[in-house]
C-alpha positions as CSV (number, residue, x, y, z in Angstrom):
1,X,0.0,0.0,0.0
2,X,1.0,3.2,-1.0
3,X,1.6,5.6,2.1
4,X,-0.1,8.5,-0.3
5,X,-3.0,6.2,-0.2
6,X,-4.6,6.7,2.9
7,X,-4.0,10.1,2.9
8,X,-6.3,10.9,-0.3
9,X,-9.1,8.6,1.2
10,X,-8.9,10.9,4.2
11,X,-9.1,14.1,2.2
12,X,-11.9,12.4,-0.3
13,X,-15.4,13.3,-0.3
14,X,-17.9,12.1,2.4
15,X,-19.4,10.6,-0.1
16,X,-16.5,8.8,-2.0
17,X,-15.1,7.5,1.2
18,X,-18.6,6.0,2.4
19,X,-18.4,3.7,-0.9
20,X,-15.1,3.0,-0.5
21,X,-15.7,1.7,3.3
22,X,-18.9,0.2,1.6
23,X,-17.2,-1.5,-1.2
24,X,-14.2,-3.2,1.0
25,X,-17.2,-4.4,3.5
26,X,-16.0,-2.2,6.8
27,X,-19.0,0.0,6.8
28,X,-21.1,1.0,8.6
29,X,-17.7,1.2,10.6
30,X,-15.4,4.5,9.6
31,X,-13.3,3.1,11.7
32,X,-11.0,1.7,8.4
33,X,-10.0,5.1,7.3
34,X,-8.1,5.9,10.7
35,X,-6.6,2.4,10.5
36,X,-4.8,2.9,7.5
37,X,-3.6,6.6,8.4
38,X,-2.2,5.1,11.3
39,X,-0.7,2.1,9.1
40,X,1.2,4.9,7.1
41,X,2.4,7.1,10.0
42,X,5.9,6.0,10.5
43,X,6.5,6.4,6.7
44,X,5.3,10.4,7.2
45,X,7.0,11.1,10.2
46,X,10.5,10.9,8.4
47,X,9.6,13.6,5.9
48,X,10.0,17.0,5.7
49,X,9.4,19.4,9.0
50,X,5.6,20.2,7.4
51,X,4.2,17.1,6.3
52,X,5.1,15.8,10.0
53,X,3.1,18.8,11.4
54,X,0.4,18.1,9.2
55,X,0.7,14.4,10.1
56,X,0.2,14.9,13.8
57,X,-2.5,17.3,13.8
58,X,-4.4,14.5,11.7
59,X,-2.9,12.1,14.4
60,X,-4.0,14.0,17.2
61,X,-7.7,14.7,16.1
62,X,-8.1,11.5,15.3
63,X,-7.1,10.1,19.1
64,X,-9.4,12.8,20.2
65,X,-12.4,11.2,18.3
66,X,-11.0,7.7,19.8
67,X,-13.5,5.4,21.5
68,X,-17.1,4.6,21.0
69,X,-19.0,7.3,19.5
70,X,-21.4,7.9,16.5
71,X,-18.5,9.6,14.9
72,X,-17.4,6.3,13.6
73,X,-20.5,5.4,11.5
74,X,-20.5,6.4,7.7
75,X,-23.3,8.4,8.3
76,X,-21.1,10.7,10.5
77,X,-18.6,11.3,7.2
78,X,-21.4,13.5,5.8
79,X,-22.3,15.9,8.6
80,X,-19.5,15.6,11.6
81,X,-17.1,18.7,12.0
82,X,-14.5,16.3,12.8
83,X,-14.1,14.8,9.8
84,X,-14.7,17.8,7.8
85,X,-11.2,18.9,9.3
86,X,-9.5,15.6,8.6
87,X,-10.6,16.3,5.3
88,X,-9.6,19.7,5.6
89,X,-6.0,18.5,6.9
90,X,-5.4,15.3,4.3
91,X,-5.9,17.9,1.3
92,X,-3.0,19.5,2.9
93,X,-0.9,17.0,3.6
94,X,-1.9,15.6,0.4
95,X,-0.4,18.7,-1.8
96,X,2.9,17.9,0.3
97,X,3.5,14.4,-0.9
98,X,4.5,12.7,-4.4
99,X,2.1,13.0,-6.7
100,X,0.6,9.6,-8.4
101,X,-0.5,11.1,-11.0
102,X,-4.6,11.2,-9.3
103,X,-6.3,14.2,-9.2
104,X,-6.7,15.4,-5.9
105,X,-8.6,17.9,-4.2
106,X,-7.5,21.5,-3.9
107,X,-5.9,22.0,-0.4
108,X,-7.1,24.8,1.7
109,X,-4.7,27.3,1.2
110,X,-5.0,26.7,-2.3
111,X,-8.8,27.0,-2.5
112,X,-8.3,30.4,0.0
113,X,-6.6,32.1,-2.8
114,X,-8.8,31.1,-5.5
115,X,-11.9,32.3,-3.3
116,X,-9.7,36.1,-2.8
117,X,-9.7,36.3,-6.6
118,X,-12.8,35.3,-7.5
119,X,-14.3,37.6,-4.6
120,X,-14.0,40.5,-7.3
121,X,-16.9,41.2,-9.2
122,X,-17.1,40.9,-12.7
123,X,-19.0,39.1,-15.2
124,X,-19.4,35.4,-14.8
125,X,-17.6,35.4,-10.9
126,X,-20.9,33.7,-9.4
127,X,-20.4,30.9,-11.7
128,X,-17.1,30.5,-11.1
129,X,-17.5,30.5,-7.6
130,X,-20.0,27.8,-7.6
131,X,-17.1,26.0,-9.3
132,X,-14.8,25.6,-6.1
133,X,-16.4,22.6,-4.7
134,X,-15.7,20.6,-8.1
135,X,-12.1,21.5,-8.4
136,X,-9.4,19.0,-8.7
137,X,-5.9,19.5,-8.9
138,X,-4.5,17.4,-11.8
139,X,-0.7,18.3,-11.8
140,X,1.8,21.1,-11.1
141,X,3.1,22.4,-14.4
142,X,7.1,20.7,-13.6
143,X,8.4,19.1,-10.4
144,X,8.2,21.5,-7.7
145,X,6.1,24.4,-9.4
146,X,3.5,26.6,-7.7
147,X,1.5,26.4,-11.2
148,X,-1.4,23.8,-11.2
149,X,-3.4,22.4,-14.1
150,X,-7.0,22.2,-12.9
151,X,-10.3,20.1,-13.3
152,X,-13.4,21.2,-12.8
153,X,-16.9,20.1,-12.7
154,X,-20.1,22.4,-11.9
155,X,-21.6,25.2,-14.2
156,X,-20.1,26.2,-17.0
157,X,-19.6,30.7,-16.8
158,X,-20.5,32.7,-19.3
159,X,-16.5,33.8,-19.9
160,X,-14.5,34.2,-22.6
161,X,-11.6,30.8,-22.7
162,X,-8.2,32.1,-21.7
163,X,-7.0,34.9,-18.9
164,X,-9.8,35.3,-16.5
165,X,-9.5,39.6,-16.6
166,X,-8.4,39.7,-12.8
167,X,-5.1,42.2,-11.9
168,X,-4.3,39.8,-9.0
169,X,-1.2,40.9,-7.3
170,X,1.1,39.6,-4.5
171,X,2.9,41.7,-1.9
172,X,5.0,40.3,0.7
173,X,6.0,43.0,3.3
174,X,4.8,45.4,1.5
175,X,7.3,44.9,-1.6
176,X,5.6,43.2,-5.0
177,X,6.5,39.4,-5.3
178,X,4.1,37.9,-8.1
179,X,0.8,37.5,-10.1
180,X,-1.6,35.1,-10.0
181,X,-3.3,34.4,-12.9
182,X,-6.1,32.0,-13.3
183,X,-7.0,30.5,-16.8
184,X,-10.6,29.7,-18.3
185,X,-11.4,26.8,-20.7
186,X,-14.7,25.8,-21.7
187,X,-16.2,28.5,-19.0
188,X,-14.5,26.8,-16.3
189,X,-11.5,27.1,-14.2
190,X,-8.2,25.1,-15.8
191,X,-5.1,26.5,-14.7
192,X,-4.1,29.0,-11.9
193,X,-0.4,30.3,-12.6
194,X,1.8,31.8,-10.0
195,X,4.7,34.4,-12.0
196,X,7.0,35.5,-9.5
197,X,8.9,38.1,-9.3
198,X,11.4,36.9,-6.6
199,X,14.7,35.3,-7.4
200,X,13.8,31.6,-6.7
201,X,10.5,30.2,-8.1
202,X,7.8,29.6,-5.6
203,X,7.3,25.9,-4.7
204,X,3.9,27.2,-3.4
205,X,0.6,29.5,-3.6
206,X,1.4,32.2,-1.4
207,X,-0.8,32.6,1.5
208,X,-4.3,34.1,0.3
209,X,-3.7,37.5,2.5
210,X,-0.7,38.6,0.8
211,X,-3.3,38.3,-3.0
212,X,-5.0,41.5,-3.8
213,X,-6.9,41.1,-6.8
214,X,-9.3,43.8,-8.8
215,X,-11.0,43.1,-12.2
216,X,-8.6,44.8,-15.2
């Protein structure tokens, strides 16, 4: 078993991991999808200095949901605030690790950016909104870039294909650093593009406070 594995069930959809539980016959338990994170633990904790934060914060909330509790049925996936932050933490973790070449769902910090730039108001922005909760991330443009390739389900906007018209600019203390620029195909999100300005390339989206965006 991959060690990537149990990490992307973690950060899937309530409903994808209830028919995964369903389909390898531990459900109504949940109880599977903390077994395996724990399975893969060890292999985390000798990464890099983030992904073993991220690692025991997933750790740690899931020994405070320990013990007999309705949190552990598959019908908990769907509404518990627990697992909506193990969720929340996996897509994390998950943009941390080697990619498989699997889609996998936008992390937070990734998703908190997109929402900044979209925020502005222009034509087709409420469609493209509605779009977040489809998102997938499919690859970073090379090994190590910031740049991701997107796919995206959910209403099509009203847009024309290529730059979305957004001036979204990033500032670190106070001094320019980047762009971001997202791309439109077929009326929907496909790309979001991070052009620095710094020395080194970003290995990252910057943090979503340090993104002010404005329509062009």
């Amino acid at each position: 078993m991959s060690f990537v594995d149990p990490v992307r069930r973690l950060a899937m959809p309530a409903d994808a991991q209830r028919r995964y539980l369903e389909s390898i016959g531990t459900a109504p338990s949940a109880d599977e999808l903390a077994l395996e994170f724990d399975d893969v633990l060890h292999h985390l904790r000798g990464l890099d200095a983030e992904v073993v934060v991220l690692a025991e914060r997933i750790d740690a909330l899931l020994d405070a949901m320990s013990g007999p509790s309705p949190v552990w049925h598959v019908d908990a996936l769907a509404c518990s605030p627990q697992w909506a932050s193990l969720r929340e933490l996996a897509a994390e973790l998950l943009r941390l690790l080697p990619s498989d070449g699997r889609p996998r769902p936008l992390a937070g910090s990734e998703r908190a950016v997109l929402e900044r730039i979209l925020a502005a108001d222009f034509p087709g922005a409420a469609a493209l909104r509605a779009q977040l909760d489809h998102v997938q991330v499919l690859k970073p443009w090379y090994e190590g870039s910031a740049s991701l390739d997107l796919d995206t389900g959910g209403p099509a906007a009203e847009i024309a294909d290529g730059v979305l018209p957004i001036d979204a600019q990033v500032h670190a203390s106070g001094a320019p650093v980047g762009e971001i620029v997202l791309w439109i195909a077929g009326g929907r999100l496909s790309a979001v593009e991070y052009a620095w300005l710094t020395d080194e390339p970003p290995t990252r989206l910057p943090p979503a406070d340090q993104v002010t965006a404005r329509p062009r």
